[in-house]
C-alpha positions as CSV (number, residue, x, y, z in Angstrom):
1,X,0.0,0.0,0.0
2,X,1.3,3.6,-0.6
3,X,0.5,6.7,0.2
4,X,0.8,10.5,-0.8
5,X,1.5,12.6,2.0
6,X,1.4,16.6,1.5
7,X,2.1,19.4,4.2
8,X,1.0,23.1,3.5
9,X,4.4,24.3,4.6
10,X,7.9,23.1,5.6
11,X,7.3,22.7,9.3
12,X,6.6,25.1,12.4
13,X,10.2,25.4,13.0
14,X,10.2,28.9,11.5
15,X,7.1,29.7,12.6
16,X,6.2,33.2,14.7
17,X,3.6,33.1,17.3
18,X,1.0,35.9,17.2
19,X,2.1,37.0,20.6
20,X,5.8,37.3,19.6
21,X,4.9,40.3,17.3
22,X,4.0,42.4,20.9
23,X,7.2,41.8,23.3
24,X,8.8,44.8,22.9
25,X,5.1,46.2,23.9
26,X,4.8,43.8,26.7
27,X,8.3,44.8,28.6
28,X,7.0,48.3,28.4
29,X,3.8,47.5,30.1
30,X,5.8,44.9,32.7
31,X,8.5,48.1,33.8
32,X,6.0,50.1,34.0
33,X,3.3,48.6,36.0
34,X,6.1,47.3,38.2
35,X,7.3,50.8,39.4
36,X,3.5,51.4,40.2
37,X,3.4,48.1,42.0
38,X,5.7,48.8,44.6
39,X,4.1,52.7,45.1
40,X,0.5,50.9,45.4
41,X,1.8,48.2,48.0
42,X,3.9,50.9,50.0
43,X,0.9,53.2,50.7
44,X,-1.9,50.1,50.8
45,X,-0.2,49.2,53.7
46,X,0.4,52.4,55.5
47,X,-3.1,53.6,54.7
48,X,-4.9,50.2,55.6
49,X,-6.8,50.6,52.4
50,X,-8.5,47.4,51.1
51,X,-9.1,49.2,47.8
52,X,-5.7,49.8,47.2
53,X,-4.4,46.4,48.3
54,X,-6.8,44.9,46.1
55,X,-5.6,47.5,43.2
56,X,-2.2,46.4,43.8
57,X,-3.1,42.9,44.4
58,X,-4.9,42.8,40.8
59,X,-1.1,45.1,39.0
60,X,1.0,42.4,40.5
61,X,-0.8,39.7,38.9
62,X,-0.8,42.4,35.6
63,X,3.5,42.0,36.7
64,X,3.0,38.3,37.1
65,X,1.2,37.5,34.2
66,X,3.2,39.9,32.0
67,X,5.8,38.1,32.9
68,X,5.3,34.4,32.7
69,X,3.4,35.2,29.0
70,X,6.9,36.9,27.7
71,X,8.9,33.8,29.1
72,X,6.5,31.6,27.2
73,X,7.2,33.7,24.1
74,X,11.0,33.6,24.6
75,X,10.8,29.8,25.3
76,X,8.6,29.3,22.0
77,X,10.9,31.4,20.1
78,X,13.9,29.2,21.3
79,X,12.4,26.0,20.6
80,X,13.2,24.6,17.2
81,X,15.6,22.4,16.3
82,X,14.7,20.2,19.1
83,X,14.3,16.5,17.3
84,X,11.8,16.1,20.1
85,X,10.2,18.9,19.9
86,X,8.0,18.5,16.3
87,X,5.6,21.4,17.5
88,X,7.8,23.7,19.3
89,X,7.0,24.9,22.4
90,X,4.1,27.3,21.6
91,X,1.6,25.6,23.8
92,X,3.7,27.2,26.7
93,X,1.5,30.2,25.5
94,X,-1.5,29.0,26.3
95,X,-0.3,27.5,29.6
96,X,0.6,30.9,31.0
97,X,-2.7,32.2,29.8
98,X,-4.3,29.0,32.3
99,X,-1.7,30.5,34.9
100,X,-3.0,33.6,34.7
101,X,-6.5,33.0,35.1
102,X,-5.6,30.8,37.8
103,X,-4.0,33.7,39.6
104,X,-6.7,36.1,38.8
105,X,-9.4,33.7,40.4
106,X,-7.1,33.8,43.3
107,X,-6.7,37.0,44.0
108,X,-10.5,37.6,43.6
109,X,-11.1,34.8,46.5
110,X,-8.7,36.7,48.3
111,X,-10.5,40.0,48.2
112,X,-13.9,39.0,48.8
113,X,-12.5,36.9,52.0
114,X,-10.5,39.8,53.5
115,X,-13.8,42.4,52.6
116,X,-16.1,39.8,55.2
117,X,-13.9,41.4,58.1
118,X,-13.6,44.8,56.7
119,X,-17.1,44.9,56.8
120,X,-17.8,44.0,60.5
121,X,-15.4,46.2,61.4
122,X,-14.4,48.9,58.8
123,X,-11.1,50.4,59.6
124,X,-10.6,54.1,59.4
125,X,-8.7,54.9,55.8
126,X,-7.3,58.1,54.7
127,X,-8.6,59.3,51.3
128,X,-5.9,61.8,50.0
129,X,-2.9,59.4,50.0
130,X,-5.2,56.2,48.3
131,X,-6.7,59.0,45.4
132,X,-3.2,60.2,44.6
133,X,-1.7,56.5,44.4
134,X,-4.8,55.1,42.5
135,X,-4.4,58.2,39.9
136,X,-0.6,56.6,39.7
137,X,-1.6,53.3,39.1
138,X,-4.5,54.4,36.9
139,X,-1.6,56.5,34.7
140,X,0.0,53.2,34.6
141,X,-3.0,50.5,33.8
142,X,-3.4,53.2,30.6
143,X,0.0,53.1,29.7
144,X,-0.1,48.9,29.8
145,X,-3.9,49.1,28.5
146,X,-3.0,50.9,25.4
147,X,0.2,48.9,24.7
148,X,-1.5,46.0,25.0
149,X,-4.8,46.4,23.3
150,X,-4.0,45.7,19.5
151,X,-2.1,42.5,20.4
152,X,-5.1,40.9,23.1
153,X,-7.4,40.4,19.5
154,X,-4.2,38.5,18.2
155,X,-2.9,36.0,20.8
156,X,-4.7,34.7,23.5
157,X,-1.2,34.7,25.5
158,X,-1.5,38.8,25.1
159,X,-5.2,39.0,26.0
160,X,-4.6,37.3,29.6
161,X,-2.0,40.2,30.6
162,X,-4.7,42.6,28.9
163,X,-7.4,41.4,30.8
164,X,-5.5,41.8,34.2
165,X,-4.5,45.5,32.8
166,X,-8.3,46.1,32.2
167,X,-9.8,45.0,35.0
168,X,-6.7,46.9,37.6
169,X,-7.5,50.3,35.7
170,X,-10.9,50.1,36.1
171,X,-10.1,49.0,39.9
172,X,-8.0,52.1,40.0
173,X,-11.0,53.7,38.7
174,X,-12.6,52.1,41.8
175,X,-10.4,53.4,44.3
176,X,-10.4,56.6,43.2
177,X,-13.8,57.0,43.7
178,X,-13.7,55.3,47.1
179,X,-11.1,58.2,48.2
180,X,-13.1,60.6,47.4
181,X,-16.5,59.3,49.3
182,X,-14.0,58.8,52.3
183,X,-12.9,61.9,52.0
184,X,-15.8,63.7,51.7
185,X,-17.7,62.2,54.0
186,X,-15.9,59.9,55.8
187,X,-17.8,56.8,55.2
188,X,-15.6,53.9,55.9
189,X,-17.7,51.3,53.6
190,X,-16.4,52.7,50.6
191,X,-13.4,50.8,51.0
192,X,-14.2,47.2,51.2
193,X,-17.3,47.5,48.9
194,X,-15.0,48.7,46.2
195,X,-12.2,46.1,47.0
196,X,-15.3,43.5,46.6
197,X,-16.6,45.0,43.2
198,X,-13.1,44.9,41.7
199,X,-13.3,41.2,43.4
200,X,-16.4,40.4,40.8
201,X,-15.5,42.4,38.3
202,X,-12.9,40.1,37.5
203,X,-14.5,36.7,37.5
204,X,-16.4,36.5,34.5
205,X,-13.7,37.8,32.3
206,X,-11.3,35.6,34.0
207,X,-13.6,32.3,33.5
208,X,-13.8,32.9,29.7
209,X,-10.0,32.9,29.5
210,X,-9.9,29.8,31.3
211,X,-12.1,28.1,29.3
212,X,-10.4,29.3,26.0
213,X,-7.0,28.3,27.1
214,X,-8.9,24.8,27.8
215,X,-10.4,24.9,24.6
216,X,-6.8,24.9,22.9
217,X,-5.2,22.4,25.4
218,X,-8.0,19.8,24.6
219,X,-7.7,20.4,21.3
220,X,-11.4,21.3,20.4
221,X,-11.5,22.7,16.7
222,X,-11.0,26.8,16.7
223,X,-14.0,28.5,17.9
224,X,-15.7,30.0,14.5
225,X,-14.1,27.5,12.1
226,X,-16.6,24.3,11.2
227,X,-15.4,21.0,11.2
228,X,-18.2,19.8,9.0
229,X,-18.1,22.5,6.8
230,X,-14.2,22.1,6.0
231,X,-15.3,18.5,5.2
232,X,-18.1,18.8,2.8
233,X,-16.0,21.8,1.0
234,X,-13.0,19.2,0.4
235,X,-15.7,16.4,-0.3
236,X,-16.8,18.6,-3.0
237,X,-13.6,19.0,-4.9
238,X,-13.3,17.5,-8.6
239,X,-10.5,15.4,-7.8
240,X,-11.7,14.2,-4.7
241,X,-14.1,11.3,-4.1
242,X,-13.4,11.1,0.1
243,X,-11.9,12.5,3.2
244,X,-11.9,10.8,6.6
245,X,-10.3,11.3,9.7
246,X,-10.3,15.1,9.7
247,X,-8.8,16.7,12.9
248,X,-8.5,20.6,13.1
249,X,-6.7,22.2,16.4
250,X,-5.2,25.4,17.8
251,X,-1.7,25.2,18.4
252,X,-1.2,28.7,19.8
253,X,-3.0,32.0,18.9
254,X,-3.3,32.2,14.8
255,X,-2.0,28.9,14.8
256,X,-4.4,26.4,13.3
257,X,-2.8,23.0,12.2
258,X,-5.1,19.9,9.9
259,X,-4.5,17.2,9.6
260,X,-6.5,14.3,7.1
261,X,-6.8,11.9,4.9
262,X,-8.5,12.4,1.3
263,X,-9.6,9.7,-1.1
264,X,-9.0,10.0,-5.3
265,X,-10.5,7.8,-8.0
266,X,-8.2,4.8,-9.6
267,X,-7.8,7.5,-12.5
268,X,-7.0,10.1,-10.6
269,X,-3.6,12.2,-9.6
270,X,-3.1,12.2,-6.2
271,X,-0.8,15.8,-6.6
272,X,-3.9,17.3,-8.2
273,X,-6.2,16.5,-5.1
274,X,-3.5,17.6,-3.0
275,X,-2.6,21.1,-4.3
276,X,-6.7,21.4,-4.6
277,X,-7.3,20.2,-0.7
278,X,-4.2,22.6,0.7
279,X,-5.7,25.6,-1.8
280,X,-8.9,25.3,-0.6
281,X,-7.5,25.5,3.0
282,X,-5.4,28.0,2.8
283,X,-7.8,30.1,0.8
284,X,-11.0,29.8,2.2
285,X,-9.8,28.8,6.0
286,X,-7.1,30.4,6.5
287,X,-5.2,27.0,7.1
288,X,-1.7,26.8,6.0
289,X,-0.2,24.0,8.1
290,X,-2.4,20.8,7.0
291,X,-1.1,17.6,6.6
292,X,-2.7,15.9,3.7
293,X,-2.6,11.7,3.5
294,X,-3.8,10.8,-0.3
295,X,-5.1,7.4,-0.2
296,X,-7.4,5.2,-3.1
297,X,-10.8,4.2,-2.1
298,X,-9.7,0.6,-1.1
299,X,-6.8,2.2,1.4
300,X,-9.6,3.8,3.9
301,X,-11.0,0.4,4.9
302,X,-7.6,0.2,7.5
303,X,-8.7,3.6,8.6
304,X,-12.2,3.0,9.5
305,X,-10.8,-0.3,11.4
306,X,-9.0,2.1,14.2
307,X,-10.9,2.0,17.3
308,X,-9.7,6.1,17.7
């Protein structure tokens, strides 16, 4: 038996990440926040301000996250050539993106379990010092938001970092506004209802970026491409009569790797069904890694005989 096998490119070895394009934009965001980290956790704990802890809580995970998504990048980057390594290392990506989220969920348990106290017995917090550190931090969360924008539509590496930035300016927002009740009027709940609002805020986002790094790491097809679609399309090519076994998965963000197998007639030319299957992919899906098996009609029977 023998077979035609076609890939639409020469391998992932010199492929570039979608995050990879956005480090130089990422560092920026990292130095930055990290100044405004250590300015937030300085006066959180002079002032006693749950708000502010909770700001700076959410910007070191923003420092955190920043971090461990650039050293995924640089990993991925410096993975080919590795014998052992036939996809890289670009699923590191997408494992920081899970780390983040974990964190994220982490630090929202912690808030809402330190605001139960704060609320039996609300200590006394001075506005002036927590609005002038939270319009800091806010300066910074802007800088980081707008580096970081453009790239979180591209990589879902980038859009974890950018949905830590997001959520810590708009808790910056948040603690703004609780300095300024305090101060006007002294009302010590401001405080811990904002720390708990930031708390919330955050959950939601954070569960769909857990459940889209899952998505990749179980290898469901890309959200917005159809399996059965793809199928029928190649089905319906002239020198095709088949296609079995037809797997579509994320590898990273804007990394989309096929793989299947596709049936021709006794007369046909397996190289004509090939550069017609990778065409159509590469054209109409946007898929330019597939790895094509051309088999005749008889060769599928071994196929439909794995129990997989």
């Amino acid at each position: 038996m023998s077979h035609d096998h076609g890939h639409g490119h020469g391998g992932m070895s010199g492929a570039v990440s979608a995050s990879s394009r956005y480090l130089n934009r990422m560092a920026i965001s990292l130095a930055v926040l990290l100044v405004f980290l250590v300015l937030e956790v300085v006066v959180g704990l002079l002032s006693d301000s749950l708000a502010l802890l909770s700001d700076a809580a959410h910007m070191f995970t923003d420092v955190l996250g920043l971090g461990m998504a650039m050293a995924a990048i640089l990993a991925a980057r410096r993975s080919g050539g590795k014998a052992s390594r036939t996809f890289g290392l670009y699923r590191l990506e997408v494992l920081a993106a899970l780390a983040n989220a974990a964190l994220l969920f982490g630090v929202a348990g912690w808030i809402l379990y330190e605001a139960v106290g704060r609320f039996l017995d609300p200590p006394e917090v001075p506005g002036l010092p927590v609005m002038l550190t939270a319009a800091a931090g806010l300066g910074a969360n802007l800088v980081a938001f707008a580096l970081l924008r453009r790239g979180a539509q591209e990589s879902i590496n980038v859009r974890g970092a950018y949905l830590e930035v997001l959520a810590d300016t708009l808790g910056s927002l948040g603690v703004l506004l609780s300095g300024a009740v305090t101060l006007a009027f002294g009302w010590r709940y401001a405080d811990p209802i904002v720390g708990v609002a930031i708390g919330l805020f955050v959950l939601p986002r954070t569960a769909r970026l857990a459940a889209q790094a899952l998505r990749i790491l179980v290898q469901q097809a890309p959200r917005g491409l159809d399996v059965r679609a793809i199928e029928c399309d190649l089905e319906q090519l002239p020198a095709l009569t088949g296609v079995h076994d037809l797997h579509v998965w994320t590898l990273t963000s804007g990394m989309e790797v096929l793989t299947t197998h596709i049936c021709v007639g006794d007369g046909g030319e397996p190289s004509v069904a090939l550069d017609q299957a990778q065409q159509l992919l590469a054209e109409r899906y946007g898929i330019d890694h597939a790895t094509i098996q051309v088999e005749r009609p008889a060769d599928s029977q071994r196929c439909e005989e794995m129990s997989w």
